[in-house]
C-alpha positions as CSV (number, residue, x, y, z in Angstrom):
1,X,0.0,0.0,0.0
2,X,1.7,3.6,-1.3
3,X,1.2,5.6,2.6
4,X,1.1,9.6,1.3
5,X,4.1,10.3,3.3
6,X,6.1,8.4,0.6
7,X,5.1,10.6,-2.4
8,X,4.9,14.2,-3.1
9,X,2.7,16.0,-5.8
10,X,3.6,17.3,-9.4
11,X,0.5,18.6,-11.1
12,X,-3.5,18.2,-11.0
13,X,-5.6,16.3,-13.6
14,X,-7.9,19.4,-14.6
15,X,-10.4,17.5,-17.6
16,X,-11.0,15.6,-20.0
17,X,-9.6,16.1,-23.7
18,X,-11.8,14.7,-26.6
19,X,-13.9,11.3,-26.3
20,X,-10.9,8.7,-26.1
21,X,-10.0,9.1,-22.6
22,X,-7.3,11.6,-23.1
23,X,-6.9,14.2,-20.3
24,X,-5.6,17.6,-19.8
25,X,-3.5,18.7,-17.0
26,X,-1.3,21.2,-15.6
27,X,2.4,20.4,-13.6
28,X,4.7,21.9,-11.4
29,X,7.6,19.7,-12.6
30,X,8.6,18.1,-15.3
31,X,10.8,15.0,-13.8
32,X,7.9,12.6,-15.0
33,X,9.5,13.0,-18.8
34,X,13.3,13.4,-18.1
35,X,13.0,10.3,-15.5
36,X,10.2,8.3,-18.1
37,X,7.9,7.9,-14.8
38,X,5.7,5.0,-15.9
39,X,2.8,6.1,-13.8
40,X,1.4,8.7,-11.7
41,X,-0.4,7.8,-8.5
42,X,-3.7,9.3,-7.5
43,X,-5.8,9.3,-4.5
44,X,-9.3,7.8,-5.1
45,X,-11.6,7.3,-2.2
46,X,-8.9,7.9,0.0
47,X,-6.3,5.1,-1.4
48,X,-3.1,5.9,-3.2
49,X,-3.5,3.9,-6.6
50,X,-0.9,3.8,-9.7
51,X,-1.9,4.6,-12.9
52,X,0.5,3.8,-15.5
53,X,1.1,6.2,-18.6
54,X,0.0,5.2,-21.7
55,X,1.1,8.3,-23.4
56,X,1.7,12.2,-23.0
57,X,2.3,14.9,-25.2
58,X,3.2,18.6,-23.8
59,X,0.9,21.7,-24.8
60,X,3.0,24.2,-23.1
61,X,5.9,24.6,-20.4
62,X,3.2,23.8,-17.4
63,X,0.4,21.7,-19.7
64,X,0.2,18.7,-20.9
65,X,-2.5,15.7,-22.3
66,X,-1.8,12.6,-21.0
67,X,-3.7,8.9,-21.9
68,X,-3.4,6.4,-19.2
69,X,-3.8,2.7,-19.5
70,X,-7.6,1.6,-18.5
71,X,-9.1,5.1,-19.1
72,X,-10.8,4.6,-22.5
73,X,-13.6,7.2,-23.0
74,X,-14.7,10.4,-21.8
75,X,-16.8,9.5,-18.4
76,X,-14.0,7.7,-16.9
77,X,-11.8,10.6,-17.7
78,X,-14.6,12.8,-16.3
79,X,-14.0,10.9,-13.3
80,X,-10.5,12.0,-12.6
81,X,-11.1,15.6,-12.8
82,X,-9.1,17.7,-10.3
83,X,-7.2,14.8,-9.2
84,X,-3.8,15.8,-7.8
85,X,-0.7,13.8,-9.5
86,X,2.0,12.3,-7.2
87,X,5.2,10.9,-8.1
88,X,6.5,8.4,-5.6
89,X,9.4,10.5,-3.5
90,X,12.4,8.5,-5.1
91,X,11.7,11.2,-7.9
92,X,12.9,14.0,-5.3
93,X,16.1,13.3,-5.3
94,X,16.3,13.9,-9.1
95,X,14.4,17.3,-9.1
96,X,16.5,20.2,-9.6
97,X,16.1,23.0,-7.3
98,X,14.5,25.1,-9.7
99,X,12.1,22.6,-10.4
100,X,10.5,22.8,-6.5
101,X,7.6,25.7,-6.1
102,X,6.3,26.7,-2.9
103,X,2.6,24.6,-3.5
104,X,4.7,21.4,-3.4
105,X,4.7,22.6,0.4
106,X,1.0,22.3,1.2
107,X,0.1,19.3,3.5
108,X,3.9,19.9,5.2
109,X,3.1,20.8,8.8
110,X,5.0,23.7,10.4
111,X,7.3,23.6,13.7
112,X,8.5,27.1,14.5
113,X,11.3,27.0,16.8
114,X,9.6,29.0,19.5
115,X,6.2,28.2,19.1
116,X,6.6,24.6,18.4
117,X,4.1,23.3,16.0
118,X,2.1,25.4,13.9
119,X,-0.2,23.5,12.2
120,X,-0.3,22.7,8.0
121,X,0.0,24.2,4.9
122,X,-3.1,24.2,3.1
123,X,-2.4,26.9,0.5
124,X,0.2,28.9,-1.1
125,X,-0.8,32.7,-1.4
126,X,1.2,34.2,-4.3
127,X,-1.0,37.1,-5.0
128,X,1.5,39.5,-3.7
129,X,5.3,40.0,-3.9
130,X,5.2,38.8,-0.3
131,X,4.5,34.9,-0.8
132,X,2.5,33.4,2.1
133,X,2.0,30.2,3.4
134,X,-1.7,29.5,4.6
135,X,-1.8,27.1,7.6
136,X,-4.2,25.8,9.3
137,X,-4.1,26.1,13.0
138,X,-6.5,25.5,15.7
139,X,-9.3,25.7,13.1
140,X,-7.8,29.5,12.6
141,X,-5.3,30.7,9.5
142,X,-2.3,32.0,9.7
143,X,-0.7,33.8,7.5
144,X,3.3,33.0,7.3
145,X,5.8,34.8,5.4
146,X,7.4,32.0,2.5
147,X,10.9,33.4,3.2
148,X,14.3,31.3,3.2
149,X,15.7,33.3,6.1
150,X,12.8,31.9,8.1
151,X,13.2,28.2,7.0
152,X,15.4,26.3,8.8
153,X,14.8,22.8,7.7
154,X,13.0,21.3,5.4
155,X,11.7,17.0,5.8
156,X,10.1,16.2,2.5
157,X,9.7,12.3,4.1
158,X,7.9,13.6,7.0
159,X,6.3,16.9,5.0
160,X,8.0,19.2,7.8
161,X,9.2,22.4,8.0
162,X,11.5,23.8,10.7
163,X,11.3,27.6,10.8
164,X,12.6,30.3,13.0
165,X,9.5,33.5,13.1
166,X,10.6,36.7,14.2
167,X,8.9,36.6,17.7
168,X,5.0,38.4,17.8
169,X,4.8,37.3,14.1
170,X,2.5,34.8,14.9
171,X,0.3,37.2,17.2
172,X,-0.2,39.3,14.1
């Protein structure tokens, strides 16, 4: 059984592409072609299941329609809609730096060094030229500043993050 600890996400499904099963989706990185992944792994009803590539072709630098094995028509690519795509974590260490953005961060959990544990990433605000992490904490939302002089260490096995916060940040 794939646990989600052991794989990280690279893209989301977003729908279908013409009648043959064929779908359209959007990625982060593209270590899937320069590492010929053979599948993808998606969640369905709360299960980790492989789904091996019958083909892809790339629509632009972040797009791409991809045909996997077993999905043969429309509905069943219907089906998969919104999906997130996750590469088992053996693909990290093959990932260039400049291949990681900051929503490959949401479901770590955050430790400040202080504080202790903050609670988890659930989105990545990049609206502004101050990136923030949104994390969930005591069913509240704090706002942290995405900043490498904050982060101190960073466990993609466990999906933590060590940070040091300038102290009343979190009071904000």
């Amino acid at each position: 059984m794939i646990r989600k600890n052991e794989v990280f996400p690279i893209g989301k499904i977003i729908k279908p592409h013409g009648i043959n099963g064929e779908l359209s989706f959007s990625f982060t990185t593209d270590v899937f072609d320069r590492e010929d992944a053979e599948f993808f792994i998606i969640e369905m009803d709360g299960i980790l299941v492989p789904f091996y590539i019958e083909s892809y072709r790339f629509r632009s630098d972040t797009t791409a329609l991809l045909k996997l094995e077993d999905i043969d028509n429309e509905e069943q690519a219907r089906e998969l809609s919104g999906q997130t795509l996750y590469l088992p974590n053996s693909f990290l260490e093959k990932m260039n730096e400049s291949d990681f953005t900051l929503d490959y961060f949401i479901g770590f959990t955050i430790t400040d060094s202080h504080a202790g544990t903050l609670g988890t990433i659930t989105a990545v605000d990049d609206s502004t030229e101050n990136v923030l992490f949104i994390v969930e904490h005591n069913g509240n939302e704090l706002l942290i500043p995405a900043n490498d002089d904050f982060i101190t260490q960073i466990d993609s096995e466990n999906q933590t993050m060590h940070m040091q916060l300038p102290e009343g940040l979190i009071e904000l």
